[in-house]
C-alpha positions, 0 to 999 in steps of 0.5 A, spaced: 602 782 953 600 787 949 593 790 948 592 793 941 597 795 936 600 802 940 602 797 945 605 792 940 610 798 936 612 800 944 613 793 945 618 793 939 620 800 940 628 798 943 633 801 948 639 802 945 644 801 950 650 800 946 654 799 940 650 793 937 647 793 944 639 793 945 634 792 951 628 789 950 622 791 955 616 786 958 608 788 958 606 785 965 604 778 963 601 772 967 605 767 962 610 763 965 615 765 960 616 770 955 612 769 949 616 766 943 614 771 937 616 777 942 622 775 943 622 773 935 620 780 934 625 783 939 630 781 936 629 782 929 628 789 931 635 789 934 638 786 928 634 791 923 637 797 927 644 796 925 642 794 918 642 801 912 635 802 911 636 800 903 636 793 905 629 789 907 629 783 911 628 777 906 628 771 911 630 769 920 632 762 921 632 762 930 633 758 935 629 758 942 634 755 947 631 756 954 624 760 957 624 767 957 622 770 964 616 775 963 619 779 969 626 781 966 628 785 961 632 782 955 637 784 952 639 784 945 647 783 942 648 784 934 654 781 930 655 783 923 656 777 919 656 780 912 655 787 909 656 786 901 653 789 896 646 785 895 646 782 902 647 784 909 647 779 915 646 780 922 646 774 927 643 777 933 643 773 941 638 774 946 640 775 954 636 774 960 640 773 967 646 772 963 644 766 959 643 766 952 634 764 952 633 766 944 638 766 937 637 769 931 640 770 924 636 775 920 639 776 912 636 783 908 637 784 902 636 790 896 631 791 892 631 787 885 627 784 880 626 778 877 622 772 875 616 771 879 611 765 880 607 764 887 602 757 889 594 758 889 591 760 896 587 755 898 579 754 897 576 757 904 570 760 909 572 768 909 573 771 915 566 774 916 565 766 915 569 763 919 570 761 927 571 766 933 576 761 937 574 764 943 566 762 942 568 756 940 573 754 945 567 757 951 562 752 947 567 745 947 571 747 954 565 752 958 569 750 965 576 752 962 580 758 965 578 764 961 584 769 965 590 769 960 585 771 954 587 777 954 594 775 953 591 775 947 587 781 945 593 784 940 591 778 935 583 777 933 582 770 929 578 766 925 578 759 925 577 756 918 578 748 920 583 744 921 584 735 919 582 733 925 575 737 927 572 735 920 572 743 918 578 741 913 577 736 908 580 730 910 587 729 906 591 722 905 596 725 903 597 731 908 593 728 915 597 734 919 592 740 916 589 747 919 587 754 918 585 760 919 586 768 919 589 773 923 591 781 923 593 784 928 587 787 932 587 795 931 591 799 926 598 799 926 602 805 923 604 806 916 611 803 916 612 797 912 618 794 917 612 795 923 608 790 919 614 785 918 615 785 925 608 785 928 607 780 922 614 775 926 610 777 933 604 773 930 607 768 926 608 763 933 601 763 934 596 757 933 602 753 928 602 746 933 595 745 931 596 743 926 602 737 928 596 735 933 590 735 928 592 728 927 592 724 933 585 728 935 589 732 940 587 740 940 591 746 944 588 745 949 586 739 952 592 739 957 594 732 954 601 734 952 607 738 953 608 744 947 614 749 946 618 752 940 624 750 938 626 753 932 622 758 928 623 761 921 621 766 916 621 767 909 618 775 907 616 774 900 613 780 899 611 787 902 603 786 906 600 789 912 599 786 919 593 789 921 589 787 915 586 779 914 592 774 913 590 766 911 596 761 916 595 755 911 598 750 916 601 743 914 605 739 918 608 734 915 611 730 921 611 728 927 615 723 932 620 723 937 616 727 941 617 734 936 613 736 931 614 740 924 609 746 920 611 748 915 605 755 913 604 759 907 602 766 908 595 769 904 593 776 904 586 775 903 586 777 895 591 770 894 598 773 894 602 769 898 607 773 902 610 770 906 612 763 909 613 759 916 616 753 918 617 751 925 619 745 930 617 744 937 616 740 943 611 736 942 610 731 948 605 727 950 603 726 958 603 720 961 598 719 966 602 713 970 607 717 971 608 721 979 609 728 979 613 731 984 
C-alpha cells in the first residue's frame, strides 16, 4: 500500500498496454486482498485516459464483484459507451487471473454554469481538535495487532465521533451517524484529476462505521464480517485531496446482512464537494457456529 502522495500518483500512474487496455500495478501489501478505493481509482484513471480532457468526471457508480489478489497486476478493459456533446460515458471492467473483480461506469461532462445551492456542514471539533484514530484505538484495544498500520500511512485522520461512542449527539432520526476528517497525508501535485483520484482512493475509508454505530459494534472488534459491494460518487466541485475534508457519514439502513452510508464531503471552509453512497457486507459472526 502506498506510504505518502509520491507513492500514491505512482500507484495511479497506469500501463497502457493496448487500445482501451491498461495495467494497474500493486504496492507489496499485507491485506488479503486488493484495497477496494484502489482498484476504484485504478479504474477510474483508466476510463479517464480515454476521455478528451475538456470532459471532467462528474460521478462513478461501481460494482466489487470478487476480491482482488494483492499479489497480481489488474488489468483495466474500457468500453465507450457514449461520446456526446455535454457528456461522455465510459464503462470500465477490472481483471485479475481471467475473472472480472471490479466494475465501473464513470460519466464526464463539460463544464457549464447553472443554478447552485449546497446544505450546511455540520457543527464539529476542527481537526487539530479532534481524535488521533490510532491513539484511540492503542488506549481501547492496548493488545491489537499494530502490523498492518502502516498500510494506512498514505491517510492521516481525525476522528470527530460517531452516534455510538457519545462523541456525536444522539439522533432519533438519524441512529446510523459519524465523522471525521481526512486529507491525503503529504502534498499531492497541482493537477486537479490527481485530487479526484486521491480523493475516490480515500473515499472507501472509515464508511461502514457508521452502519455499525447503532448496534454498538466498531471496525474493529472482530464481531462481524465487512466488505464493499458497491460504491459511488458524485464530484460537486473541484477540492484538494491532500487539505482537510470533513466524511459526515449517515447510514440509513441496516438489514439483511448489508449496510447502507450514504457521506457528504466538506471542505474545511463548509463547501460541500462531493457525495458518497456505499452498500457493503455487513455480516454478523455466530459464535456457535464450528469453522473448519
Amino acid at each position: 500500500m502506498p506510504q505518502d502522495a509520491a507513492a500514491l500518483v505512482a500507484l495511479l500512474d497506469l500501463e497502457r498496454i493496448d487500445d482501451n487496455l491498461f495495467r494497474g500495478a500493486q504496492e507489496p501489501s499485507a491485506l488479503p486482498r486488493v484495497f477496494g478505493g484502489q482498484v476504484a481509482a485504478q479504474a477510474l484513471v483508466a476510463g479517464t485516459r480515454t476521455v478528451d480532457p475538456a470532459y471532467g468526471v462528474h460521478s462513478l457508480h461501481s460494482y466489487f464483484l470478487q476480491p482482488g489478489d494483492p499479489r497480481a497486476p489488474i488489468v483495466y478493459d474500457v468500453e465507450t459507451l457514449r461520446d456526446g456533446r455535454s457528456f461522455a460515458t465510459r464503462r470500465v471492467l477490472a481483471r485479475q487471473h481471467g475473472r472480472p473483480i471490479f466494475a465501473l461506469t464513470a460519466n464526464f461532462q463539460v463544464a457549464e454554469e447553472g443554478w447552485d445551492h449546497h446544505d450546511v456542514m455540520p457543527e464539529v471539533t476542527s481537526p487539530e481538535q479532534s481524535l488521533d484514530p490510532r491513539e484511540v484505538l492503542a488506549a481501547m484495544y492496548p493488545d491489537r495487532d499494530t502490523s498492518a498500520d502502516s498500510e494506512w500511512d498514505v491517510a492521516e485522520m481525525r476522528y470527530v465521533g460517531s452516534s455510538g461512542d457519545g462523541l456525536l449527539a444522539a439522533d432519533p432520526e438519524h441512529p446510523g451517524l459519524q465523522r471525521c476528517w481526512l486529507r491525503v497525508s503529504s502534498r499531492l501535485p497541482d493537477d486537479p484529476f490527481l485530487h479526484v483520484a486521491a480523493f475516490t482512493y480515500l473515499s472507501d475509508m472509515t464508511l461502514m462505521g457508521s452502519a455499525l454505530a447503532p448496534h454498538g459494534a466498531r471496525p474493529e472488534d472482530g464481531t462481524h464480517m465487512v466488505a464493499s459491494l458497491d460504491h459511488a460518487i458524485w464530484f460537486h466541485r473541484p477540492f484538494r485531496a491532500d487539505e482537510w475534508w470533513l466524511y459526515d457519514q449517515t447510514s440509513p439502513f441496516a438489514g439483511g446482512g448489508r449496510g447502507l452510508v450514504t457521506a457528504g464531503v466538506f471542505t474545511e471552509g463548509g463547501t460541500l464537494v462531493a457525495t458518497v453512497a456505499q452498500e457493503a457486507l455487513l455480516r454478523k459472526f455466530d459464535p456457535t457456529r464450528v469453522r473448519s
